[in-house]
N, C-alpha and C positions, 0 to 999 in steps of 0.2 A: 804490089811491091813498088816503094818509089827508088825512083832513080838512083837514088845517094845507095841504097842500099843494095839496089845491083854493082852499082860503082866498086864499092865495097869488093864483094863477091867477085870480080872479074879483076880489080887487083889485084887481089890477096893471089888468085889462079897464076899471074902473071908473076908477082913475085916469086912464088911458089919455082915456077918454072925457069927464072933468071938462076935465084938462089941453085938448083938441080944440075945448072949448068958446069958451078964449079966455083971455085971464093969468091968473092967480090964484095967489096965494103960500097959506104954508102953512097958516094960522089959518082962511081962508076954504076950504080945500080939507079941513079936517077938518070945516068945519060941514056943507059936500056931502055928503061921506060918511057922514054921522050920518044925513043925513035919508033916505038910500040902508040905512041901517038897520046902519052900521056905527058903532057909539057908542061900541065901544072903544077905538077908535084915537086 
């Protein structure tokens, strides 16, 4: 499995888990993911 496609996969997990949280549009949903250590998105 390369990397890009685990990437993928543990994303989508992470989104998955943002979104569960409760609304959140997209600006707020990329500062999530930064602090989750994803800063290039």
């Amino acid at each position: 499995m390369s990397s890009t496609q685990m990437l993928k996969g543990i994303l989508e997990g992470c989104l998955l888990a943002v979104i569960s949280e409760g609304e959140i549009y997209g600006y707020e949903m990329t500062k999530v993911l930064a602090g989750y250590g994803f800063s290039d998105i």
